[in-house]
C-alpha positions in Angstrom: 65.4 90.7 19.7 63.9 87.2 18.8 63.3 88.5 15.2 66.5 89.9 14.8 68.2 86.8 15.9 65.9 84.9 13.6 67.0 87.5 10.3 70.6 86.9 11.3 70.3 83.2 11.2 68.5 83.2 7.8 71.5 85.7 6.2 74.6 84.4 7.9 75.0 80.2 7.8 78.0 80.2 10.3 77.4 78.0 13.3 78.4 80.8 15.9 77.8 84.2 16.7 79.4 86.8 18.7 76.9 88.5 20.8 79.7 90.8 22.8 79.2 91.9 26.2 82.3 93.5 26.9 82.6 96.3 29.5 79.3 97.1 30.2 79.2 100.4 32.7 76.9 99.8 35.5 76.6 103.2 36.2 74.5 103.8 33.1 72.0 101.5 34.1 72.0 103.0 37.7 71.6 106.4 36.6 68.2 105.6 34.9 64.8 105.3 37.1 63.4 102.7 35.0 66.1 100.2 35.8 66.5 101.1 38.9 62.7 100.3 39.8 63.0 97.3 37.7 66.4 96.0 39.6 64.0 96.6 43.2 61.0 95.1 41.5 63.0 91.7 41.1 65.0 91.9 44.8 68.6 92.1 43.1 71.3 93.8 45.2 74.0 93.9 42.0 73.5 95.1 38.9 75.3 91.8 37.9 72.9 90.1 38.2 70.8 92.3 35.6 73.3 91.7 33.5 73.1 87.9 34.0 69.3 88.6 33.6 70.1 90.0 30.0 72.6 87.6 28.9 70.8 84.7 29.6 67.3 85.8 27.9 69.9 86.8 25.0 71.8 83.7 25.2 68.0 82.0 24.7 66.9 84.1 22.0 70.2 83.2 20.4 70.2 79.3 20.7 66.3 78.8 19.7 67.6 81.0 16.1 69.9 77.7 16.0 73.4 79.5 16.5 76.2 78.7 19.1 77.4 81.9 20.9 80.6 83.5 21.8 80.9 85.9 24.6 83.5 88.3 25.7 85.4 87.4 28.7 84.0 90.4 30.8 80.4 88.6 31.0 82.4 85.4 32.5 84.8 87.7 34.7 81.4 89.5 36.5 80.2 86.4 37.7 76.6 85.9 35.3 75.7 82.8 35.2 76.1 81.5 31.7 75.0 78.5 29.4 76.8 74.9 29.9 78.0 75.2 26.5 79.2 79.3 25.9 82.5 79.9 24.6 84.3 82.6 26.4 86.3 85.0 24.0 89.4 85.6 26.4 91.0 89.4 25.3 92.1 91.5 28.3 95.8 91.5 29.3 96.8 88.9 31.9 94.8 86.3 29.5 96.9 83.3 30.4 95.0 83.5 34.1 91.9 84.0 32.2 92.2 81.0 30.2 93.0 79.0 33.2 89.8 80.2 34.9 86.8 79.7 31.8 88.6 76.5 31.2 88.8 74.8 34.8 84.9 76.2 34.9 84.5 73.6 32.0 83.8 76.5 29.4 85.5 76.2 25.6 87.4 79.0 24.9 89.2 81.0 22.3 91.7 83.5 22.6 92.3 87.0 21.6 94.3 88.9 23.8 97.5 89.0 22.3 96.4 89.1 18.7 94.9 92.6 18.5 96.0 94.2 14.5 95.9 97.7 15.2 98.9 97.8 17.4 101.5 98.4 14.7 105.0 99.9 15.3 108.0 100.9 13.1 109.7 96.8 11.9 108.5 93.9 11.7 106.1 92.4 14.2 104.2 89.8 12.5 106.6 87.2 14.4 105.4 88.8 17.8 102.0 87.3 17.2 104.1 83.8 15.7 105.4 83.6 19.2 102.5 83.5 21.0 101.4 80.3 22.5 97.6 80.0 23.4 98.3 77.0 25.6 101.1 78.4 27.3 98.9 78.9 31.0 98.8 76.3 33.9 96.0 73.8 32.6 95.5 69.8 32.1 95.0 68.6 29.5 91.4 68.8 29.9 91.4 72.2 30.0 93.8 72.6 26.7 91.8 70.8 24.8 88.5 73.1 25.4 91.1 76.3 24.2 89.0 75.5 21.3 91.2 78.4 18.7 91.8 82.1 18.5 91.0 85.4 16.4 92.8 88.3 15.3 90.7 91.6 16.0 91.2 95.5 15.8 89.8 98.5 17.0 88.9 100.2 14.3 89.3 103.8 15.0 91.6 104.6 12.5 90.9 102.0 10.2 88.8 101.9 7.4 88.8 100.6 3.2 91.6 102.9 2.7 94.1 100.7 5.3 91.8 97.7 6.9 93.2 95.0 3.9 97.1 96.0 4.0 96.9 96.2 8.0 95.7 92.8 8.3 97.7 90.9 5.6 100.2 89.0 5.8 100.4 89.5 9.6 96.9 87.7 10.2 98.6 84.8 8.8 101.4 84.5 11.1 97.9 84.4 13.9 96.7 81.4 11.8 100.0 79.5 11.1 100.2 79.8 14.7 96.7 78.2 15.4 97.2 75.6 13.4 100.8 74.2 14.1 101.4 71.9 16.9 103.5 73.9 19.7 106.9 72.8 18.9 106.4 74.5 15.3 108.6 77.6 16.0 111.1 78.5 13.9 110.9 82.1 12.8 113.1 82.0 10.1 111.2 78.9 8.8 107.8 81.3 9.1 109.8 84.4 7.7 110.3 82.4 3.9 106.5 81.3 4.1 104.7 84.8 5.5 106.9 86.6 2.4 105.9 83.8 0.0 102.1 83.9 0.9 102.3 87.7 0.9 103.7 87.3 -2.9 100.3 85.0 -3.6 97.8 88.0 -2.0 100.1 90.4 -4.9 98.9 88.1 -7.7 95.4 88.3 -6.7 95.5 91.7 -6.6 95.4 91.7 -2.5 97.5 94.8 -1.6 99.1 93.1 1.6 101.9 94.9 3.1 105.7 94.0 3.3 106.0 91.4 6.4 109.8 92.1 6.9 111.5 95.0 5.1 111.6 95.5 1.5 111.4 92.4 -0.5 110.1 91.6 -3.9 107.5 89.5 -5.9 107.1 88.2 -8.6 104.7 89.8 -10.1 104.5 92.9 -8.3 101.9 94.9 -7.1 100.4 97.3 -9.5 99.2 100.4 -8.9 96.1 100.9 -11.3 94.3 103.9 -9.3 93.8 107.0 -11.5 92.4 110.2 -9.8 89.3 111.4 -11.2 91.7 114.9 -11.8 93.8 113.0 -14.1 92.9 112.9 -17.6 
């Protein structure tokens, strides 16, 4: 693990990484003898604490590479003792309690519950995800300021080349508008002429982003220049 870390800090420059730890099944690790004699061999009586065992060995490795880390909420939830200076990715439903927690624990946070991509339904619904507040839970002000941003995400079963770019744009920039505005920024028919303009500038650079709200039109429009290999 420490020479993986190391090769992922040599090809990717970003100050963070994202080292998961989302709904790890206990019952995998108590259904295997080795575990189980290593769990007795150290005197633990929860498997949580095996899992705080990993995470902070990981959480080491991952810090002397010379990256910040971002774990999933699910390591913070089971109780594992964690790093001063973690940021907690919040992403379950009921996220606003969440967010109160990791943040009155002193942790920075960033929040991705409401922002999953691969929900999509018939209409618009970009200006669901506008809507969303990230500081809308009961915190001070102290604890706002450590809700330190936010992410879009998907799960990616049915999504790959063919749909991942159109999926995600423009509606990922209604997620980003909203990260970046202050809270009284709100106006959805404001957001409705800028996501439709912004969609027209992915068109000209040849970004196939979908329609945001019902047909419209750019100028130019998109292009369709893919020939099958069966058409001469």
């Amino acid at each position: 693990m420490t020479k993986f870390w190391a090769e992922v800090a040599q090809v990717f420059p970003d100050a963070y990484v994202h080292v998961g730890g989302d709904e790890v099944d206990f019952s995998c690790w108590q259904s295997n003898p080795e575990i189980q004699a290593f769990v007795a061999k150290n005197g633990w009586k929860s498997y949580s604490l095996l899992e705080q065992y990993y995470e902070r060995k990981l959480l080491d490795i991952v810090a002397a590479a010379g990256k910040s880390y971002i774990i999933w909420e699910d390591v913070f939830d089971n109780g594992v003792v964690i790093q001063p200076n973690t940021v907690v990715d919040v992403w379950r439903s009921g996220w606003q309690k969440t967010l109160g927690k990791s943040t009155a624990a002193g942790y920075k946070s960033i929040l991705s519950a409401p922002w999953y991509l691969n929900y999509i339904g018939y209409g618009e619904d970009w200006n669901f995800y506008y809507a969303i507040e990230p500081l809308s839970f009961n915190g001070t002000d102290a604890q706002n300021k450590l809700v330190v941003g936010g992410e879009c995400t998907f799960w990616a079963e049915f999504i790959d080349a063919t749909n991942l770019i159109p999926r995600a744009w423009p509606r990922a920039s209604a997620v980003a508008e909203r990260l970046w505005s202050p809270r009284y920024v709100t106006n959805i028919a404001d957001a409705t002429e800028r996501i439709h303009a912004h969609r027209c500038r992915f068109l000209t650079r040849n970004i196939p982003a979908e329609p945001p709200s019902g047909p419209s039109f750019c100028e130019p429009e998109w292009k369709y220049t893919y020939s099958p290999p069966w058409v001469q």
